[in-house]
N, C-alpha and C positions, 0 to 999 in steps of 0.2 A: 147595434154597434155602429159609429162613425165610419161613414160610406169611407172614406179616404184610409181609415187605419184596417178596415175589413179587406178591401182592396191590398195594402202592406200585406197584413196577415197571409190573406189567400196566395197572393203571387211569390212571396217570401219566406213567412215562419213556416207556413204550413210543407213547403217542397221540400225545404231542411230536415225539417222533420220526416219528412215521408221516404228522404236519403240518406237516411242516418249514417248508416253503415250497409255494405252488402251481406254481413254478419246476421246484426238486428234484421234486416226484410227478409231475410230467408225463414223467420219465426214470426207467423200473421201475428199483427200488434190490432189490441182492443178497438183500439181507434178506426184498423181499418172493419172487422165486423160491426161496429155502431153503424158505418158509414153504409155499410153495405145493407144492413137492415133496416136501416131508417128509423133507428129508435134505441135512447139514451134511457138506460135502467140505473136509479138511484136509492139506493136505500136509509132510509131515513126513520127515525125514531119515535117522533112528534109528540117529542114530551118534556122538550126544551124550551120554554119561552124566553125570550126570542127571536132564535135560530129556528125551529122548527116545532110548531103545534099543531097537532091535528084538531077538528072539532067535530068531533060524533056525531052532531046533530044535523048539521048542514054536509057533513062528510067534505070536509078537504083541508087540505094546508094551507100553513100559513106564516113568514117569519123572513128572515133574513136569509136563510140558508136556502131556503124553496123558491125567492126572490132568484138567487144567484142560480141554482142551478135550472132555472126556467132560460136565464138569459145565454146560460152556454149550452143547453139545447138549441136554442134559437140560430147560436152564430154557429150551430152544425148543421142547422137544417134539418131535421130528424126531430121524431115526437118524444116528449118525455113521459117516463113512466116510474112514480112514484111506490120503492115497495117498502112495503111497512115492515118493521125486525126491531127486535128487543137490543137490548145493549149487548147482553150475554151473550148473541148468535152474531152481533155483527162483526168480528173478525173471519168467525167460522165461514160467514157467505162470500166474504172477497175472498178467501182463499180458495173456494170451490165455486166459483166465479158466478155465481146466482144474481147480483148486480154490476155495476161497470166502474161505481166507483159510491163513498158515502156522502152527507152530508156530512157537515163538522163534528169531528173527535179530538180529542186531546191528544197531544204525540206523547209517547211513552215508552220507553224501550224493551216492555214486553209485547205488545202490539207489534213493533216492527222486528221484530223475530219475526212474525209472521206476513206483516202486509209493508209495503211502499205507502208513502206518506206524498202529498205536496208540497208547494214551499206554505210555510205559515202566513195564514191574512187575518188573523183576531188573535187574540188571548183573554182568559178570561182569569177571574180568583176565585179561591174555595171560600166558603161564607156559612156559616152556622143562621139559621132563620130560626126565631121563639117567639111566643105570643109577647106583646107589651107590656104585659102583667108581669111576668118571669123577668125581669131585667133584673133586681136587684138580686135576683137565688142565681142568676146566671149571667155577672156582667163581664166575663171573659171565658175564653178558650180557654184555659185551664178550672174553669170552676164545672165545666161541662166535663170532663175528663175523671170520672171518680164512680165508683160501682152504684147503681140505685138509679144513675142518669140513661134516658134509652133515646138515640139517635136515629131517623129512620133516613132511609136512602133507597137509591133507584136502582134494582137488584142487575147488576153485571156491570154496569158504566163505573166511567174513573170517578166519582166520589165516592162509591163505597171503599175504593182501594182508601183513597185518601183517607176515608172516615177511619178506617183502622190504623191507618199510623198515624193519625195527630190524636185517636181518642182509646187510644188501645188498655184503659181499665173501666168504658165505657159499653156499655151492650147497646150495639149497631144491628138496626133493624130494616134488612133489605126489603124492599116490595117490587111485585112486576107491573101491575095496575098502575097507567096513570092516573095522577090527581090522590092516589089513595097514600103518597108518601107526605105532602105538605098540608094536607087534609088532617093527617093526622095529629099532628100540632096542633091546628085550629080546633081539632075535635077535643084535646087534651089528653090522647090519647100518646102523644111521644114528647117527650120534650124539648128536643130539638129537628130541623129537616138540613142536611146539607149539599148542596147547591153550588151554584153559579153564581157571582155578582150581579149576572145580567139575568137570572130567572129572579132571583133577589128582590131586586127595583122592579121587576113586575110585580110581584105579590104581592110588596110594600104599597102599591099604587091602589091594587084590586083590597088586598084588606088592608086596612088600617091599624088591625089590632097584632098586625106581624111587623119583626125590627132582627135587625144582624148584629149578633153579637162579633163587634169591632177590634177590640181590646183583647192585645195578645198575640191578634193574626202572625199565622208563620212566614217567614221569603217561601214562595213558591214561584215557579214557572208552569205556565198554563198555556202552552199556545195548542191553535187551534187549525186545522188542516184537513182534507179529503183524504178516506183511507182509498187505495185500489188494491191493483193486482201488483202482488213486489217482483215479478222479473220483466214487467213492459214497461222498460226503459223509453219508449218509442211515446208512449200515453202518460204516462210521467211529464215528459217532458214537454207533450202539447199542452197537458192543463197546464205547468209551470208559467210556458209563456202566455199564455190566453191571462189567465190571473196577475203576469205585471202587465198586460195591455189594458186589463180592465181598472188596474189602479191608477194607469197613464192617462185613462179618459175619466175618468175618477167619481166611475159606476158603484166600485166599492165603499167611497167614503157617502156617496149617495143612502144605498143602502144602510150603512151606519146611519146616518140620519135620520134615517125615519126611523129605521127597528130599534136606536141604543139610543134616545139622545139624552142629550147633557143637562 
């Protein structure tokens, strides 16, 4: 972080914050146990390209998201530690606080019944991926939408919700395994893989012989945010301001750069 806006930070957002209320301090906030243990727990998916990939073989992360939350370890001072969780359990562990906050989710108003969100810093679209070959059996979202067609997706995250209401006379076919859901397209084994824009243009890049069906796309809203804990108002509100400080020194659009670009 920018020695002069670290200095701001520390002597100023951070005190604000740590005086919220004599209310708020009377209930220890996440922030201060990170502080005290000297170690930032994040849980992450790594089956998003992009945002977060893991790689088996070298074993570690890699993406936009593991970028950004290496860099707010850093400006705590405190280790970070990367824990691996399915999409399906990742509400279940902020809520029984197993990590300290996630990498990026989609907001969605069944999730926040259960967890606190931060402000949004991406959004993303939903996107249908097919082999190049299938264009013309499948050159819209509606031609994909009809019994005999099988859609696979990433068994608990928001596209499978999505895949059932944009393709609800379609058979949607969850998987937990990465790699085993866009594989299967390629394998010709599903017809379509539904996705991210941004895991999209990766695959597009990696195979040649995969394309997004364009034509038809629904208005959707996709933004993209940290889940936590929903009653520390106190940790809310530190990543809020840490996250427009980092878009003030304009670490974020950095990271854009290299993991999305245009």
């Amino acid at each position: 972080m920018n020695e002069i806006l670290k200095k701001f930070f520390l002597l100023t957002v951070l005190p604000v914050l740590l005086s919220f209320s004599e209310s708020v301090l009377a209930v220890d906030s996440r922030l201060h146990e990170i502080l005290r243990a000297g170690e930032l727990r994040v849980a992450t998916t790594g089956d998003l390209d992009p945002l977060s990939l893991f790689n088996p073989t070298r074993e570690y992360y890699r993406g936009f998201d593991i970028d950004l939350v290496k860099e707010l370890a850093s400006d705590l001072e405190v280790k970070l530690t990367l824990v691996p969780v399915r999409w399906a359990r990742m509400v279940e562990g902020v809520k029984h606080g197993r990590y300290d906050l996630t990498t990026s989710a989609v907001i969605n108003m069944e999730r926040a019944k259960w967890v606190g969100f931060s402000d949004s810093y991406l959004s993303i679209m939903t996107v249908p991926v097919i082999l190049k070959k299938n264009k013309k059996k499948y050159p819209s979202w509606s031609s994909l939408n009809r019994q005999g067609v099988n859609i696979v997706v990433t068994q608990g995250g928001v596209f499978e919700q999505r895949a059932r209401t944009y393709f609800p006379d379609t058979n949607i076919e969850p998987v937990q395994r990465p790699d085993d859901d866009y594989m299967k397209v390629i394998w010709g084994q599903s017809d379509a893989y539904l996705t991210s824009n941004l895991e999209a243009l990766s695959l597009k890049s990696r195979f040649p012989n995969l394309i997004v069906v364009e034509d038809g796309v629904p208005e959707q809203v996709n933004m993209l945010a940290m889940m936590m804990p929903q009653g520390d108002q106190v940790w809310i509100n530190y990543i809020n301001q840490w996250l427009r400080l980092k878009e003030e020194e304009g670490f974020i659009d950095q990271l854009k750069q290299r993991w999305m670009p245009e």
